[in-house]
N, C-alpha and C positions, 0 to 999 in steps of 0.2 A: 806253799801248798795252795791247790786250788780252791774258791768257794763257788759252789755248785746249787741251781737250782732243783728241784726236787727230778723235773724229765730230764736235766743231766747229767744226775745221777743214777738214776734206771737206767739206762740208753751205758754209760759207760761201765758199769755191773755188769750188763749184757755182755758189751761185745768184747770186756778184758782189759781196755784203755781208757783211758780218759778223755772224753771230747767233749766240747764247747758247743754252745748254741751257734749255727751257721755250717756248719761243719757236716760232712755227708758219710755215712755209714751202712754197714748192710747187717743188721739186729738179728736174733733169733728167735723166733715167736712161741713166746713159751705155752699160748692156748690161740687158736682161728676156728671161728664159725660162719656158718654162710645160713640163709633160713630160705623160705620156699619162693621169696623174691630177687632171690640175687645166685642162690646156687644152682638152677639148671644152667646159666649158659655157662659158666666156670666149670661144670663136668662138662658140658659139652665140648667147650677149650682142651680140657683135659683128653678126651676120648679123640678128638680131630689131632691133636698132636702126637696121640698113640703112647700117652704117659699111663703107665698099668698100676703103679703103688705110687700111695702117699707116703709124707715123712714121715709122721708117725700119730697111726689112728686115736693113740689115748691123749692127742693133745689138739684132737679136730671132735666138732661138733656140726650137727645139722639139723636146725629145728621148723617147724611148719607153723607159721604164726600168722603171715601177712595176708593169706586168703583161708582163712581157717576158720569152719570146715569149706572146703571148698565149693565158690559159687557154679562154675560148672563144669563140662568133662575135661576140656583141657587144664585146665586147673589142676585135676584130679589125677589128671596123669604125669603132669609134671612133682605133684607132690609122690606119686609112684616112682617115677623116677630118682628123687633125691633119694627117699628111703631103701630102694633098691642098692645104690653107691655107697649109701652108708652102711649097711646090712657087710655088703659083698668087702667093704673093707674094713672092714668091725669097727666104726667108728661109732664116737656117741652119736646115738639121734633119740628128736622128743619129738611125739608124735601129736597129731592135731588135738586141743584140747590143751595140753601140758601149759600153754602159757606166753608170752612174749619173750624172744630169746634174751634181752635182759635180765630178765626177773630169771630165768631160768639158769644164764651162766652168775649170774651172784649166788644163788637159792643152791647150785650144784656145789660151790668153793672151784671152779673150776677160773676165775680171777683172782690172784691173791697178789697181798701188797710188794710192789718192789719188780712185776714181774711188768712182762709189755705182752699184752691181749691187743688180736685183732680180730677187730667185725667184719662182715659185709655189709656194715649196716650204719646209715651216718651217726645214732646215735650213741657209738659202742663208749663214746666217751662218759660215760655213763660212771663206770666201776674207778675212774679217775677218784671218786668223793672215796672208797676205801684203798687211796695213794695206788691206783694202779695208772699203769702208760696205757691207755687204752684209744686206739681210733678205729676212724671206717675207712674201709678201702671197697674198691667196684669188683665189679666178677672177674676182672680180667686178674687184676692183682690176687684176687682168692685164688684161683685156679694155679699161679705161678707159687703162690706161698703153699697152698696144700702139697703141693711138687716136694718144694726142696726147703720148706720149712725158717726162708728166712723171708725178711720183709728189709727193702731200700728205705731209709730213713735222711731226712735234713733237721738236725736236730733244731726244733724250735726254739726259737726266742720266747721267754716268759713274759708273762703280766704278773703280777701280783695286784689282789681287791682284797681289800683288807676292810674289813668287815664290823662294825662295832655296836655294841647295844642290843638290848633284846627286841624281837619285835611284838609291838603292839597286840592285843587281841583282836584277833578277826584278822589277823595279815598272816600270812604262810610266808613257807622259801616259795612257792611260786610266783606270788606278789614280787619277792625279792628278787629273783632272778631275769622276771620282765623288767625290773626295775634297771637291772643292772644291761640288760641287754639296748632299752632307750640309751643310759649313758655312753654304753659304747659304739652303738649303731650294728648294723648289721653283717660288716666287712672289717670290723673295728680288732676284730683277733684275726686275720686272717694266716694260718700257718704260724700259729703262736700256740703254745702252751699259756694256763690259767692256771695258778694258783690260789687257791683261795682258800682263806686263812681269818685269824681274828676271836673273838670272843663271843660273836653271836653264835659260833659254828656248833660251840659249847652245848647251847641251848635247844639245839635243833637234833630230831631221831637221825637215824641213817635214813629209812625212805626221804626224809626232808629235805638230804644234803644228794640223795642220791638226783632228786627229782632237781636242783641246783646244777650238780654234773652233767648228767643229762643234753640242756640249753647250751653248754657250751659253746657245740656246732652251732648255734641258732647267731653265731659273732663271728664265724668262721675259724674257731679255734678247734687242734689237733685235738687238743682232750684239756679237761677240767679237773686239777689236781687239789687235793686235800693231805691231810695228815695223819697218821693214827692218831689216836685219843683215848682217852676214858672209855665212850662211846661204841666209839669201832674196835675198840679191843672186846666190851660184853659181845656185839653186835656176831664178830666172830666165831669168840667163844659158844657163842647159842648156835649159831650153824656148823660148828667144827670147822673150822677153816682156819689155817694158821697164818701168823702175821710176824714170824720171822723176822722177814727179808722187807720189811719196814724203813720205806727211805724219809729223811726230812730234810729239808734244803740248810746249807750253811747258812752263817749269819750275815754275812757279807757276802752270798750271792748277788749276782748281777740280772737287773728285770727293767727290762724296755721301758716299762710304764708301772705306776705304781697309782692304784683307784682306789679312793677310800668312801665307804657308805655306811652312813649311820644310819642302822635297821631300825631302831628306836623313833625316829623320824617318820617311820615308812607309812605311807596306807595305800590299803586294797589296789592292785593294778589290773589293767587290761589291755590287751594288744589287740588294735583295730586292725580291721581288713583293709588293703590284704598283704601289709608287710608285717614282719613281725617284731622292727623294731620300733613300730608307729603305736607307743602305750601310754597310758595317760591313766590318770586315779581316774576310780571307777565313779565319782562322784560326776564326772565331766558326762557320762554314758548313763546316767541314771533316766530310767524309763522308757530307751530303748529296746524294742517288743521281742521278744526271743520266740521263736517256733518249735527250736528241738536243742536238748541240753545231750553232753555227753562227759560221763567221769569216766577216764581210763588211760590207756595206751602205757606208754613205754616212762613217760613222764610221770604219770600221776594215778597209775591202776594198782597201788601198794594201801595194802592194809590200813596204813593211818588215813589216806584220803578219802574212802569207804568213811572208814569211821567218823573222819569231818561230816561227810554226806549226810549219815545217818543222824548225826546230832542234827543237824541241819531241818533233814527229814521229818523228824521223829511226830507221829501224831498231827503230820500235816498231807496234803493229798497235793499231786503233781497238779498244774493248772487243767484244765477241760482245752484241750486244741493243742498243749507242747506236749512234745514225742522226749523223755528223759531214759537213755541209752547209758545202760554201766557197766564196763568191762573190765575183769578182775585182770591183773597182769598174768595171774598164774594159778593154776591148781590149787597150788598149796595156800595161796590168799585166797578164794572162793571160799577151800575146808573150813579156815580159819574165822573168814566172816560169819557163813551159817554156824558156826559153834558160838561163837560171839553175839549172835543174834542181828548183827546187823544187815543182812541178807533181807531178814522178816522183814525189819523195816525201810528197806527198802523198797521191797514188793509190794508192801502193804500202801508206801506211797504213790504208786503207781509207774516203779523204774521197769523197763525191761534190763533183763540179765542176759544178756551175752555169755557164750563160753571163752574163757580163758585164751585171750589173743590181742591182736592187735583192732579187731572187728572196722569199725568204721572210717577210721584214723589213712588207712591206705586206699581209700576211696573205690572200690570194686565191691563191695557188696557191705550185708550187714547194717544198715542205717544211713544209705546215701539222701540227703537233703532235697527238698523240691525244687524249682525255679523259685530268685526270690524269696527263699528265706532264710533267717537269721542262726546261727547256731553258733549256741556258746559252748565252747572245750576247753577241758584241761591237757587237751593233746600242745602239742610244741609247732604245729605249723600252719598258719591260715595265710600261703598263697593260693590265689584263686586257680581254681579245682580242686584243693587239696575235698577231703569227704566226698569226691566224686562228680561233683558239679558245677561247674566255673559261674553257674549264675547265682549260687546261692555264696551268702558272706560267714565268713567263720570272725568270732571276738575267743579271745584267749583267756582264760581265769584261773583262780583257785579253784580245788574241788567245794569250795566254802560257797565262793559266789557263784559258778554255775549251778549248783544244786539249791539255791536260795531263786536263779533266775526262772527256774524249772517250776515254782510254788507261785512266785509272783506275777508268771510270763513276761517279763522283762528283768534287761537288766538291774539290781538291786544292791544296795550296800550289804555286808554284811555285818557290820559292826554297829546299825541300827537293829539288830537281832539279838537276843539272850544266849549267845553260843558261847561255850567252852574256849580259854586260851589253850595253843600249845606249848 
């Protein structure tokens, strides 16, 4: 009998047989979305080739996140447009405000474990951390899979990072996963699957491991896999979402490479501009001057990162000159922080609140940076332009130590601070 890593075990569930990492197949996409950045030309594809029906509306999605609300009339009519094709073919759509289409296809159950989701979007590898196959594909491939419902796959070769030790106070999985992305470099998974695994994994919420998923792509891997647990089974159960079809890899599966990191070890990371595998502890970057901080995006705009902030925050005032930008991933995390209170304090410290999206992270409107200045994020990418302007430098953090650089106007430890372990 064969031993299987976890993506070749999904991928052969799928198609009925059994295949091997290297091996080429054509999958069935059990949930596709495309969002206001990648779906008009993918209709457009569609409409020019005269294809009238999708394969089937209840397992497509269209959401408005990347220019949301939109900066101006074109914009505006392209998010017209999606909504109109989604309407006309009764497909899900979330409309401006709802949130970042991650947060929204986990928050919906509409990823579940065991199956293969695909994005139009590089980060769809996201839903990997609750054991789903998940990658991104471009408008061309949206448009061909919205058609006929399947997707061309080369099943990838695995990694396994195996993981160990709890980490430190004042270090997140974001810390972690810069960490893990220096070891591996930036092309270092290219068209790999991730596995990752271990006893820290234990210790860590779902947004924690989600925001580890996430980073994947940031190594060039297809998606970033994990396992149900303890964890992701509560995690689940609180959003009704079933975990059934729950894979785990054999014991004697076969992994290209196998990294091992003791989190226990670890302190505070940051990823200088403007690669994003150029990270180094934040102690090397201390007191370099920050202009404008942002907690959000697709990585790091989930409820617990708010709440790092707010601890962060609390009873302190943003510096006089940094611009501190915070954007919730989704609705439902916004509700949830103003009930929780940490909203207050964050206003109170002087953040502005952005609606529910991806706001500055896709550089077109929403908090694009000056010439020359510094901004620290918890967003996943600081090549130059990424916020909109090639002359200004993006550093990479926890929501811990951006929201510390935002008080101090520089970069800052945060493990020299009285803040809460997670």
């Amino acid at each position: 009998m064969l031993s299987l890593t976890i993506a070749e075990k999904i991928i052969s569930k799928n198609i009925g047989y059994t295949v091997r990492a290297g091996e080429y197949c054509e999958a069935k996409v059990d949930f596709i979305f495309g969002h206001d950045g990648s779906a008009p030309m993918a209709i457009q594809l569609l409409e020019e080739n005269k294809i009238e029906k999708v394969f089937n509306p209840n397992k497509i999605g269209f959401i408005l996140d990347h220019n949301s609300p939109a900066p101006n009339s074109k914009v505006s009519n392209l998010h017209k447009m999606v909504q109109s094709f989604a309407e006309r073919h009764q497909c899900h759509f979330f409309n401006v405000g709802e949130g970042i289409c991650h947060q929204i296809i986990l928050e919906k159950g509409f990823a579940l474990p065991g199956t293969i989701v695909i994005g139009s979007d590089s980060h769809s590898c996201t839903y990997g951390a609750f054991n789903v196959f998940s990658t991104g594909v471009g408008s061309t491939d949206l448009a061909m899979i919205l058609a006929t419902g399947r997707v061309w796959l080369r099943v990838p070769e695995t990694i396994k990072i195996k993981i160990t030790g709890k980490l430190p106070g004042a270090v997140y999985s974001k810390d972690l996963i810069l960490y893990i992305i220096k070891q591996l470099k930036a092309n270092g998974a290219n068209y790999k699957a991730i596995e990752f695994c271990g006893d820290t994994l234990s210790y860590l919420s779902m947004d924690a491991r989600f925001a580890i998923s996430n980073m994947a792509v940031s190594v060039g891997a297809k998606t970033g896999l994990m396992v149900i647990d303890k964890k992701s089974i509560e995690w689940a159960k609180a959003h009704n979402i079933s975990f059934a079809d729950s894979v785990y890899p054999d014991e004697n599966a076969e992994y290209i490479k196998v990294v091992e990191i003791d989190a226990s070890r670890l302190e505070p990371q940051i990823a200088i501009p403007h690669n994003i595998d150029n990270v180094t502890s934040i102690t090397e970057l201390e007191g370099t001057k920050i202009d404008q901080a942002f907690i959000g995006t697709c990585a790091n705009g989930m409820l617990e990162d708010l709440e790092i902030a707010a601890g962060i925050l609390k009873n302190k005032i943003v510096k006089p000159g940094v611009k501190l930008i915070v954007g919730p991933a989704s609705k439902r995390i916004y509700l949830e922080a103003v009930k929780k209170g940490i909203m207050e304090v964050l206003v109170k410290a002087g953040a502005i609140i952005l609606p529910p999206g991806c706001g500055p992270c896709t550089g077109t409107h929403l908090g694009i940076p000056a010439d020359g200045d510094n901004v620290i994020s918890t967003g996943n990418k600081n090549f130059i332009g990424r916020l909109g302007n090639a002359k200004a430098s993006i550093y990479l953090a926890s929501p811990a130590s951006v929201a510390l650089a935002s008080v101090k106007g520089k970069i800052s430890d945060p493990r020299k601070e009285n803040i809460y372990e997670q």
